[in-house]
N, C-alpha and C positions, 0 to 999 in steps of 0.2 A: 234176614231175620223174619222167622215168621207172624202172625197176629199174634198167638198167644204169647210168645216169648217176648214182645211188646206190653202186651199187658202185665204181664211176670215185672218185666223192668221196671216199667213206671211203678209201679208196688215197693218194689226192692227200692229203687232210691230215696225215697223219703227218707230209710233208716241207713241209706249206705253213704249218705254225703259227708258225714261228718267221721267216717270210719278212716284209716291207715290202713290200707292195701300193701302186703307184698307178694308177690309172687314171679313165678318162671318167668311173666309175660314181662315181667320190669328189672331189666340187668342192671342192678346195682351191687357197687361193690358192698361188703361188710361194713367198713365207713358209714359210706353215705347211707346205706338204710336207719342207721342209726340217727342220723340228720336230719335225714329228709323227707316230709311226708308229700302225699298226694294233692295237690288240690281237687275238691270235691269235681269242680267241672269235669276233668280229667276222669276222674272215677267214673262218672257217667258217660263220658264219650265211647271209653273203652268200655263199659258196658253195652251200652246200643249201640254202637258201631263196630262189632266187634270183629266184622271181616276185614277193616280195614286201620282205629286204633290197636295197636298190639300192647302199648308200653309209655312209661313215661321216664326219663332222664333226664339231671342235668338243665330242667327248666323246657325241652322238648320234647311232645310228642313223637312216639316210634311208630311209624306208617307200615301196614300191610309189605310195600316194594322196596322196605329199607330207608325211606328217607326221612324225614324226621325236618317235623314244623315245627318252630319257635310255640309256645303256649302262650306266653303274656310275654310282647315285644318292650313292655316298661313304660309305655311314652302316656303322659297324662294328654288324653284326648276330649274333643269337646262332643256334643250327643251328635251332632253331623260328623263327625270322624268315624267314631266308633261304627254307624252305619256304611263308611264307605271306603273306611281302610281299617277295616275289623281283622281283632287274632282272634283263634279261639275262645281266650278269655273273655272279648266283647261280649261272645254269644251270650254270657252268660250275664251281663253287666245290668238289665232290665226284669223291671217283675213283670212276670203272666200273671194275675190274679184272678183264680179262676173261683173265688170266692167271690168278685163285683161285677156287675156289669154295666159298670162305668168305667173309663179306665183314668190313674191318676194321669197326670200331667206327666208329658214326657217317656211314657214306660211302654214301652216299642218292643217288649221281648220278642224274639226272630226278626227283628228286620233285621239286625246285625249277621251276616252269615261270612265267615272266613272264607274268600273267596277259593286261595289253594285247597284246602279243605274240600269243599264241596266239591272245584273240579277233580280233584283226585277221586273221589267217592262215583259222581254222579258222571263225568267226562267234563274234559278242557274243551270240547269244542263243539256245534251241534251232531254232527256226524258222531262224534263217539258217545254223544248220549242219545242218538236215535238208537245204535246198537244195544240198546237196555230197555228200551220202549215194549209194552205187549199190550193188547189191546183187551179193554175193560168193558162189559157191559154196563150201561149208565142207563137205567131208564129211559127205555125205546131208543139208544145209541149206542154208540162205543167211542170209547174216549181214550189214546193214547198217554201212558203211566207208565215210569221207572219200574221195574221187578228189581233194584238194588235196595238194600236196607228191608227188602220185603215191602217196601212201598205201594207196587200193587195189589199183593193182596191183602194188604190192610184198606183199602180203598174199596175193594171189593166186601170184606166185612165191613165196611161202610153202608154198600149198598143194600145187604141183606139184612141189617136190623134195619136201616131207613124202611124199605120194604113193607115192614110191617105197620105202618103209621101212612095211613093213604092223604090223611091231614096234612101232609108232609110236601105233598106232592110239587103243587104247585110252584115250589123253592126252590127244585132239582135240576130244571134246565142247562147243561153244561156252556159255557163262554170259551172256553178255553182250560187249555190243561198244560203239552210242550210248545214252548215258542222261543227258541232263543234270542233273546234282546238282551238291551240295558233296561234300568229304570228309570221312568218316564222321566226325565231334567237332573239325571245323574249319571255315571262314569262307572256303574255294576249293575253287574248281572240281577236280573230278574229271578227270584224262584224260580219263572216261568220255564226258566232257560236249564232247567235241572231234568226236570220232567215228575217231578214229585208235588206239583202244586194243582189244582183245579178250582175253576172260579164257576159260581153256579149262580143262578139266581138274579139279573141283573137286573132286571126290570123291579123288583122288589129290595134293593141294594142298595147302600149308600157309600159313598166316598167324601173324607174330608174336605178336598178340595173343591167339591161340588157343594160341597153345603160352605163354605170358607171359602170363596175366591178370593184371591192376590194376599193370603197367610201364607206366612214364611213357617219353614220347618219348627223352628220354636216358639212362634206364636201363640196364643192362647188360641182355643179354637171350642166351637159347639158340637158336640157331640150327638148322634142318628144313630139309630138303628131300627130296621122290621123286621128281624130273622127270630125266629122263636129259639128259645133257651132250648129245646126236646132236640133239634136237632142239632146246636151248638157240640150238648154234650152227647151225643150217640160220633161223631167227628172226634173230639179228643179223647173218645175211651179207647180208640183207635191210633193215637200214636198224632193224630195234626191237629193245628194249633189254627185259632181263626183268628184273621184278620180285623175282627169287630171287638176286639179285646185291647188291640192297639191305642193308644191316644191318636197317633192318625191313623183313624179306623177305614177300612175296607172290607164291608163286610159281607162281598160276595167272597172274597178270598180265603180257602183252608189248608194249607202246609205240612206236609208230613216231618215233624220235628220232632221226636221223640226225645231228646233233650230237654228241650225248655220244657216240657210238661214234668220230666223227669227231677228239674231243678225248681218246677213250683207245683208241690203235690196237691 
């Protein structure tokens, strides 16, 4: 997908969440269309993602290769589930508040990522997501980024309105971008391990656990930030979502999620 048709999206969904979609892309019989509507997630998936959701059925997404993922597997989960044995539907279980920059308690929109999901999109293994990697110029470097979903070059329209703000500068340092892991004291994948993530900024950064030592995931916690708002929002007009919006904040970290922006306009 390319930048502008990112921006087109995030636009469109505001008004398209609440809409009943039929179409070619969604084989239902006569019946069931009659029955059964979309869930909004849904609607959005298959809007930006649209090389790869095709359709929805029957309570499953219809995958690009024919296969078809459970959407909401039913099971009342607790906020540590939903991060690590997320459906689709997780993804979508959290507010992005892109109206405060405080975040409430517990509202983690993207940490939840449907692991099938993404490796189908991004690759199941490092090797098949090096084969989607292209190399991005980053001020005075180059930083390895996914070209699936259009992810590098909304990264790169990252870089050229950053650009224009030398104010900026200082914040842009790359840490890290593909690295296939877990995450740090859990049993999934990292963003990192997608290749659509890039962490900047470190030395001016903050991490939960650095300000909160030996707080458990749903502990109450204190809240940090240094990263200026100008460049928060020049990042999500682009399609990713920042880790400083989290209750457990990270806010060298920005994710190419055009979902969750899509789902909190």
């Amino acid at each position: 997908m390319t930048n502008k048709a990112i921006k087109k999206t995030v636009a469109w969904a505001g008004m398209a969440c609440a809409i009943v979609i039929w179409s070619a892309a969604i084989p239902l019989t006569g019946l069931e269309r009659t029955a059964q509507s979309i869930p909004p997630g849904v609607q959005i998936l298959i809007k930006v993602y649209p090389d790869f959701v095709k359709g929805y059925q029957n309570g499953y997404l219809l995958l690009a290769d024919g296969s078809k993922l459970q959407y909401d597997d039913g099971r009342q989960k607790t906020f540590e589930q939903k991060l690590d044995d997320g459906d689709p539907e997780d993804m979508f279980a959290f507010k992005y508040d892109r109206r405060s920059w405080t975040p409430e308690y517990l509202q983690d929109a993207g940490r939840s990522r449907c692991e099938p999901l993404f490796k189908k999109m991004y690759g199941a293994s490092a090797a098949e997501v090096r084969k989607n990697l292209v190399s991005v110029p980053w001020f005075g470097e180059k930083v390895q980024f996914t070209k699936v979903n259009g992810a590098a070059d909304s990264l790169k329209a990252v870089a050229a309105e950053i650009a224009k703000h030398p104010e900026l500068r200082s914040y842009l340092k790359s840490s890290g971008t593909f690295l296939w892991r877990k995450v740090r004291g859990a049993n999934r994948q990292s963003a990192h391990s997608y290749g659509m993530t890039i962490d900047i900024g470190v030395a001016k950064s903050d991490y939960w656990l650095w300000k909160n030592p030996k707080k458990g995931e749903t502990d109450h916690i204190v809240y940090a930030n240094r990263f200026p708002k100008e460049l928060v929002l020049i990042f999500e007009k682009h399609g990713f979502i920042w880790g400083g919006r989290w209750y457990h904040y990270d806010t060298m970290h920005f994710e190419f999620r055009p979902e969750i922006l899509a789902a909190n306009p």
